[in-house]
Backbone as numpy.savetxt, mean C-alpha at the origin, in Angstrom:
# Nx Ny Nz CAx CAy CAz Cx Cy Cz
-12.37 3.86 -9.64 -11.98 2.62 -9.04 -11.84 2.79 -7.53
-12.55 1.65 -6.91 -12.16 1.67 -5.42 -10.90 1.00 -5.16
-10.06 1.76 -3.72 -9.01 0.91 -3.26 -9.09 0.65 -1.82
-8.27 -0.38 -1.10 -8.17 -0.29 0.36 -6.67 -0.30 0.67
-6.37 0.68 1.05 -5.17 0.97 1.39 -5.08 0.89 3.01
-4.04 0.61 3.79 -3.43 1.03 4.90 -1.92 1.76 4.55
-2.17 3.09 5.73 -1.00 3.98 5.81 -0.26 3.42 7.08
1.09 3.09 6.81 1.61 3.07 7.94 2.75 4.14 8.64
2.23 4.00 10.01 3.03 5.29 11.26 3.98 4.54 11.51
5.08 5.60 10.60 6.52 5.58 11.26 6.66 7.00 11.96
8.02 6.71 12.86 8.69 7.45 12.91 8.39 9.02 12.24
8.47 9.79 13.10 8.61 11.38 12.28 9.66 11.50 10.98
10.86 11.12 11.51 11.93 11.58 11.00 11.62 10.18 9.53
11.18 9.13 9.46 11.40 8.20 8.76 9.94 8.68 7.43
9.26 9.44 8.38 8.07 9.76 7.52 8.36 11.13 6.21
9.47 11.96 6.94 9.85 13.23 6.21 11.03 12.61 5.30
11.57 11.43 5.95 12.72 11.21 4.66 11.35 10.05 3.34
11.16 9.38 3.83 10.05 8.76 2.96 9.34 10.04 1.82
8.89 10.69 2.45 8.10 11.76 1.66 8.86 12.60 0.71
10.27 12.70 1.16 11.34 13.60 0.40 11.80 12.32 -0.83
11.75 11.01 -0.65 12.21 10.20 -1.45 11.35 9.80 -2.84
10.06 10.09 -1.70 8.82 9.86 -2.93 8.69 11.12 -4.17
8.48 12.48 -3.40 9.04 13.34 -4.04 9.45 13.42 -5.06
11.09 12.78 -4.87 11.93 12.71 -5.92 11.60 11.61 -7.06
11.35 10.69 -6.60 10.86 9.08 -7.30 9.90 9.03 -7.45
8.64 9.08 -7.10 7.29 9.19 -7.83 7.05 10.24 -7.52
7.25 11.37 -8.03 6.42 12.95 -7.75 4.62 13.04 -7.67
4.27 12.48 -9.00 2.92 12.02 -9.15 1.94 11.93 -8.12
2.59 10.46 -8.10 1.93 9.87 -6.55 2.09 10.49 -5.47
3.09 10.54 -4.93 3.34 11.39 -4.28 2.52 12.37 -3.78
2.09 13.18 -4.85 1.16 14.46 -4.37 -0.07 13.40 -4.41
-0.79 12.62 -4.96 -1.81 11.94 -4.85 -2.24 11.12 -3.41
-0.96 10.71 -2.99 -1.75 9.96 -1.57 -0.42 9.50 -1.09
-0.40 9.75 0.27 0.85 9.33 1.20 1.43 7.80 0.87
2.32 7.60 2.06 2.94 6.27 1.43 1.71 5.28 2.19
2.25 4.41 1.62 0.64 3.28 1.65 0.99 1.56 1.36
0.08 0.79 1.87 0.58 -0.83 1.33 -1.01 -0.48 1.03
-0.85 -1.38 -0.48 -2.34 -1.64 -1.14 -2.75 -3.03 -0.43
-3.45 -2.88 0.07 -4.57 -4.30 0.57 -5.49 -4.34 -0.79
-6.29 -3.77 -1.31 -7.85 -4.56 -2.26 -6.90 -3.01 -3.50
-7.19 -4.04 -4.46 -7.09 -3.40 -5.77 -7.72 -2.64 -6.85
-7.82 -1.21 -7.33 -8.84 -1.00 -8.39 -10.20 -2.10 -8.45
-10.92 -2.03 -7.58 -12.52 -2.65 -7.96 -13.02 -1.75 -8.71
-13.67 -2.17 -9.60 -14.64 -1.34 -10.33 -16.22 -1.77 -10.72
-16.51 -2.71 -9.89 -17.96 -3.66 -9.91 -18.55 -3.45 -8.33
-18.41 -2.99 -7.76 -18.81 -2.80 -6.28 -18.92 -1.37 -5.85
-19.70 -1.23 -4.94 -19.76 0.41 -4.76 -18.87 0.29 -3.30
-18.72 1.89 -3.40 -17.74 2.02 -1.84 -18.46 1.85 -0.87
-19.89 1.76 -0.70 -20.63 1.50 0.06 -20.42 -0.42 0.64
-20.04 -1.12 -0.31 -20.09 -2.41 -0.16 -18.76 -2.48 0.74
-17.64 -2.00 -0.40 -15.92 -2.47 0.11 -16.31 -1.23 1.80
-16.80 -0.66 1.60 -16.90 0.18 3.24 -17.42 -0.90 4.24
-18.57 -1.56 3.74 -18.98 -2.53 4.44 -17.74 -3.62 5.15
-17.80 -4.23 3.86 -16.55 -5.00 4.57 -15.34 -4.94 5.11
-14.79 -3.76 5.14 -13.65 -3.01 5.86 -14.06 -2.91 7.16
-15.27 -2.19 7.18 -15.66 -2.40 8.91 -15.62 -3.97 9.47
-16.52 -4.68 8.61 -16.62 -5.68 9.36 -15.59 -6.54 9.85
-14.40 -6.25 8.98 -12.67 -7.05 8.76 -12.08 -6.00 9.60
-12.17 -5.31 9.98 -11.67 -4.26 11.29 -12.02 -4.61 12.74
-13.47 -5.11 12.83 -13.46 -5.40 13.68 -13.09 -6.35 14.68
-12.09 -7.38 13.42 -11.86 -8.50 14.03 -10.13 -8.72 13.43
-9.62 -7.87 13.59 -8.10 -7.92 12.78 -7.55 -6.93 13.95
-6.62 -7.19 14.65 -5.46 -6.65 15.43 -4.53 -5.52 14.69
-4.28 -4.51 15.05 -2.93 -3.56 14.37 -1.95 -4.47 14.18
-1.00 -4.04 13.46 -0.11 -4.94 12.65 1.20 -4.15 13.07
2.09 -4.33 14.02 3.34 -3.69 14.07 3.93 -4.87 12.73
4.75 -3.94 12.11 5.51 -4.42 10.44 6.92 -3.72 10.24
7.76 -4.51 9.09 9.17 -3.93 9.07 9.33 -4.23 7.68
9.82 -2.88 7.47 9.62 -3.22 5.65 11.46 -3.01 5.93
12.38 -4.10 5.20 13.42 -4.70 5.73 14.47 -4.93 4.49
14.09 -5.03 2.98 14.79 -4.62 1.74 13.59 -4.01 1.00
14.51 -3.66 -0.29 13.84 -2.70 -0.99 13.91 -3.77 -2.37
13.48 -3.48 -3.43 13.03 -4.46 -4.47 12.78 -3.38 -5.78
13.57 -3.86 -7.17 13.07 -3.25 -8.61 12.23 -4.06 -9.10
11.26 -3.77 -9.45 10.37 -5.14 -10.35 9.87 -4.51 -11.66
9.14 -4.79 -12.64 8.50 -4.40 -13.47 7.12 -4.48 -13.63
6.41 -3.29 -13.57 4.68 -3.65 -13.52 4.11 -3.77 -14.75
3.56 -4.56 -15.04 3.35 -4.66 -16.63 1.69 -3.81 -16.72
1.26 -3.72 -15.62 0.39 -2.80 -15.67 0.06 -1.71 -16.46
1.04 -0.53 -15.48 1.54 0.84 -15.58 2.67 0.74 -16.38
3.44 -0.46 -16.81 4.50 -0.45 -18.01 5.69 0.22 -17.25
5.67 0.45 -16.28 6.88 1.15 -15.29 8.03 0.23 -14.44
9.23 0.50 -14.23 9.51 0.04 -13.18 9.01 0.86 -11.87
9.25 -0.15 -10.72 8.98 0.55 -9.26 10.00 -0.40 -8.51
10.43 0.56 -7.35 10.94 0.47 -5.95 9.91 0.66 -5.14
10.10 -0.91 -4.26 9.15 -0.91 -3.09 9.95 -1.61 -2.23
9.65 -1.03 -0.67 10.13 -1.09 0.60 9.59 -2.41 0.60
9.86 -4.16 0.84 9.26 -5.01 1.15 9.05 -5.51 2.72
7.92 -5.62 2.83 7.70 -5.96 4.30 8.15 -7.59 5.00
8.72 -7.37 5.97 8.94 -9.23 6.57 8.37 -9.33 7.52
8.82 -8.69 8.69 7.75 -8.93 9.87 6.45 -8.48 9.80
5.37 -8.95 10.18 4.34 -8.69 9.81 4.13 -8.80 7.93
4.25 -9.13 7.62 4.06 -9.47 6.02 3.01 -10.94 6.13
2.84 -12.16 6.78 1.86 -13.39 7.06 0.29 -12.18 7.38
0.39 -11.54 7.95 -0.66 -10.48 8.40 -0.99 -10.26 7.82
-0.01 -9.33 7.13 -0.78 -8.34 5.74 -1.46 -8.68 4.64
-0.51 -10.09 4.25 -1.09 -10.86 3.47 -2.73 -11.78 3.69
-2.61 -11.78 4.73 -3.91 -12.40 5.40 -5.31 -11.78 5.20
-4.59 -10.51 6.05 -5.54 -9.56 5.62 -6.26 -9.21 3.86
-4.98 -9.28 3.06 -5.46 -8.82 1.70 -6.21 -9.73 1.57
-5.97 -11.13 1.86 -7.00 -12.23 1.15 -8.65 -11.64 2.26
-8.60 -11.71 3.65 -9.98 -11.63 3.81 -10.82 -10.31 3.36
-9.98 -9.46 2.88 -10.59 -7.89 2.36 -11.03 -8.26 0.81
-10.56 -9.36 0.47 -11.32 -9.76 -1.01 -12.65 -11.02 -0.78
-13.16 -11.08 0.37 -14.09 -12.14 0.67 -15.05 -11.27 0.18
-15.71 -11.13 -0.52 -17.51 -10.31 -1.02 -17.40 -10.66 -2.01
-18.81 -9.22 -2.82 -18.92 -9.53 -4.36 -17.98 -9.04 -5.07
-17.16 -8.53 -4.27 -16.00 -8.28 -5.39 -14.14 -9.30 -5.61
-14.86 -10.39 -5.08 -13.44 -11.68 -4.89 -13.45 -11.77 -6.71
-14.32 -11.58 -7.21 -13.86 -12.07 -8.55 -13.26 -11.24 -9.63
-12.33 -10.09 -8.73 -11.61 -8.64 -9.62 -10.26 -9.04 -8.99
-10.42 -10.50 -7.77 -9.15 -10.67 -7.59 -7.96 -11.68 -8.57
-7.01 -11.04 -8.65 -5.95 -11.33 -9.61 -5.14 -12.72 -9.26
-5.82 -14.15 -9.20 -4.82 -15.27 -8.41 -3.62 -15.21 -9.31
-3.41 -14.55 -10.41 -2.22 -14.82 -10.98 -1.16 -13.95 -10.93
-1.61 -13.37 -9.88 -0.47 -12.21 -9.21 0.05 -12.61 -7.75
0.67 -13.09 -7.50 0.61 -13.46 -6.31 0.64 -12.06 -5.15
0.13 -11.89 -4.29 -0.02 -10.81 -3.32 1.36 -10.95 -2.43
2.17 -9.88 -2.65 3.61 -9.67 -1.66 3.20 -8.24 -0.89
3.56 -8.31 0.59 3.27 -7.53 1.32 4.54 -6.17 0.99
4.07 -5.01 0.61 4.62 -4.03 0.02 4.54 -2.75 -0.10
5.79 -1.50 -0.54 4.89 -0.44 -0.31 5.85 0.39 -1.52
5.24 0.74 -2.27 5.64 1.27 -3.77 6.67 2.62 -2.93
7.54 3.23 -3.16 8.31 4.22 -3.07 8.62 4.89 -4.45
8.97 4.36 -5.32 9.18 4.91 -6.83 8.81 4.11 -7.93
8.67 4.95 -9.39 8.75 4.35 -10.11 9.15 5.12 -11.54
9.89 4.54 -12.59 10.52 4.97 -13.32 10.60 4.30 -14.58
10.72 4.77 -16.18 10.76 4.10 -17.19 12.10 3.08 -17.29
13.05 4.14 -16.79 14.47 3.41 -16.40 14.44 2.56 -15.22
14.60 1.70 -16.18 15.34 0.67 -14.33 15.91 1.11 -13.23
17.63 1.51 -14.34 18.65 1.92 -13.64 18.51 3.11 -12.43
17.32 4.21 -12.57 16.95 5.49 -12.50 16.69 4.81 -10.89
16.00 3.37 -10.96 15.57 3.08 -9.06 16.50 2.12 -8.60
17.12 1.86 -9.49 18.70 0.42 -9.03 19.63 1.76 -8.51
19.72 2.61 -9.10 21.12 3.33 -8.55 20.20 4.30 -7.23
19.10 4.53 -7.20 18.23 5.46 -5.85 18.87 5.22 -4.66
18.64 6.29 -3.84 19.69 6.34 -2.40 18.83 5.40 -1.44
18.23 4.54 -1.18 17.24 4.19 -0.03 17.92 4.22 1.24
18.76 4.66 1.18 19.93 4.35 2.94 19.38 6.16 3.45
19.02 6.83 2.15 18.16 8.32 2.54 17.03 7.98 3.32
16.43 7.20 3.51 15.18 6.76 4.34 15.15 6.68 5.67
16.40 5.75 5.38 17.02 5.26 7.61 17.04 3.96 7.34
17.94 3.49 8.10 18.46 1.81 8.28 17.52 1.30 8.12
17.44 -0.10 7.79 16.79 -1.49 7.41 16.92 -1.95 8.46
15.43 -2.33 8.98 14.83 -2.78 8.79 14.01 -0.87 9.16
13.00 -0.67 8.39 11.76 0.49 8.84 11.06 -0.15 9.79
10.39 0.62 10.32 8.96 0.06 11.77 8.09 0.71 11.17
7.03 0.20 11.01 5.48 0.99 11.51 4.53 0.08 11.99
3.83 0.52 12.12 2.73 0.42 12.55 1.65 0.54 11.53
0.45 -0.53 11.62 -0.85 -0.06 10.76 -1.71 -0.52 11.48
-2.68 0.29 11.58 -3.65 0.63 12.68 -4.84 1.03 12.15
-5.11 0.88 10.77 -6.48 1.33 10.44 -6.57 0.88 9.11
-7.78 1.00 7.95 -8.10 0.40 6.68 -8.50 1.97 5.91
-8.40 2.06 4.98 -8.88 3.36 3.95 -9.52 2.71 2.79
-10.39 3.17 2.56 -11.51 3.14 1.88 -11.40 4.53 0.58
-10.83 4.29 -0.60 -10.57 5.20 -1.15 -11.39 5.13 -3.22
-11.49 6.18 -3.15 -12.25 6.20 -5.03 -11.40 6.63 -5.53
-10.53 6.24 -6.75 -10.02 6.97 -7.59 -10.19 7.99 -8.66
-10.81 8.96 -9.03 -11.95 9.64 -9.44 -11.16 10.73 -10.44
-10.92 10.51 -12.16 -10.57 11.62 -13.56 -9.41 11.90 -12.46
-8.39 11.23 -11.76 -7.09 11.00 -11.34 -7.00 12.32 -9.59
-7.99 11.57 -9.37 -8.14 12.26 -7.77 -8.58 11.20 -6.79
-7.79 11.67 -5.66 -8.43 10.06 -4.81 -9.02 10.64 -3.99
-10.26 10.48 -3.62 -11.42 10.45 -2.34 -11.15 9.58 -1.38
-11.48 10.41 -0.67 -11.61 8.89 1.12 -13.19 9.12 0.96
-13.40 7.65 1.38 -14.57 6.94 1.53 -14.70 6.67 2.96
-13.87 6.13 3.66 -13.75 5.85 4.87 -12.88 4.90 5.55
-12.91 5.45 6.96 -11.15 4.76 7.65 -11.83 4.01 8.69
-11.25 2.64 8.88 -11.73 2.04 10.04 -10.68 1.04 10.37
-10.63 1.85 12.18 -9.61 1.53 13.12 -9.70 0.16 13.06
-8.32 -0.36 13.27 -8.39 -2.16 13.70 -8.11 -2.04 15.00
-8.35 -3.21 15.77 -8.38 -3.27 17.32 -7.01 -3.20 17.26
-6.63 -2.45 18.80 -5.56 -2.35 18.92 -5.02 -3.30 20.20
């Protein structure tokens, strides 16, 4: 499955407590791919050659996104059957969201999910127990509201549970 992820640059110190939190709360992932907001979802009808395509072309006309992920959130993914904790974004969240919709304009708009609504977000844990991410330290991270910055698009394959980069393309800054 292809994905398009953006990583966002925080802080040093906000990046080593993030990574120590994930660690603990999604170990998994964790070792699989840094922290991340999903823009385009598991495609599996399009080659990375296409979603590469259109990442460039949606790069070239999309501004970096200074963003503040500002509470944290338990939900249930009926997906993965898991709960998760995710950092939710506010400032910059109209952006992000913007963005996800024009990164689904191709042949692959029809793997998009309208019955999910798209919340600008960034998974930190996840757990069979609820309680296991309701009681989690997130004040271990650093004060609310977080900063980063996102400044580029990833182009990634998910591959017998390994992720490939396909390719990164800078947004104007």
């Amino acid at each position: 499955m292809i994905y398009v992820l953006a990583y966002p640059q925080f802080d040093t110190r906000v990046s080593d407590a993030l990574a120590a939190f994930r660690r603990l709360h999604e170990p998994v992932r964790a070792r699989l791919v840094a922290p991340h907001v999903t823009l385009v979802f598991g495609v599996r009808n399009s080659s990375p050659e296409e979603i590469s395509n259109i990442c460039k072309q949606v790069a070239t006309t999309t501004s970096a996104i200074s963003t503040e992920f500002s509470t944290c959130e338990v939900s249930y993914d009926p997906f993965e059957k898991v709960h998760k904790i995710s950092l939710m974004c506010a400032k910059g969240a109209s952006l992000i969201n913007a963005l996800h919709e024009k990164l689904y304009e191709g042949p692959h708009n029809g793997e998009l999910r309208p019955d999910i609504p798209y919340r600008a977000h960034m998974t930190i844990g996840a757990n069979a127990d609820r309680s296991q991410l309701e009681n989690a330290d997130t004040a271990s991270i650093g004060p609310f509201p977080i900063k980063a910055e996102i400044n580029s698009l990833s182009v990634v394959q998910l591959t017998a549970g390994e992720l490939h980069a396909i390719g990164s393309f800078g947004l104007m800054l």
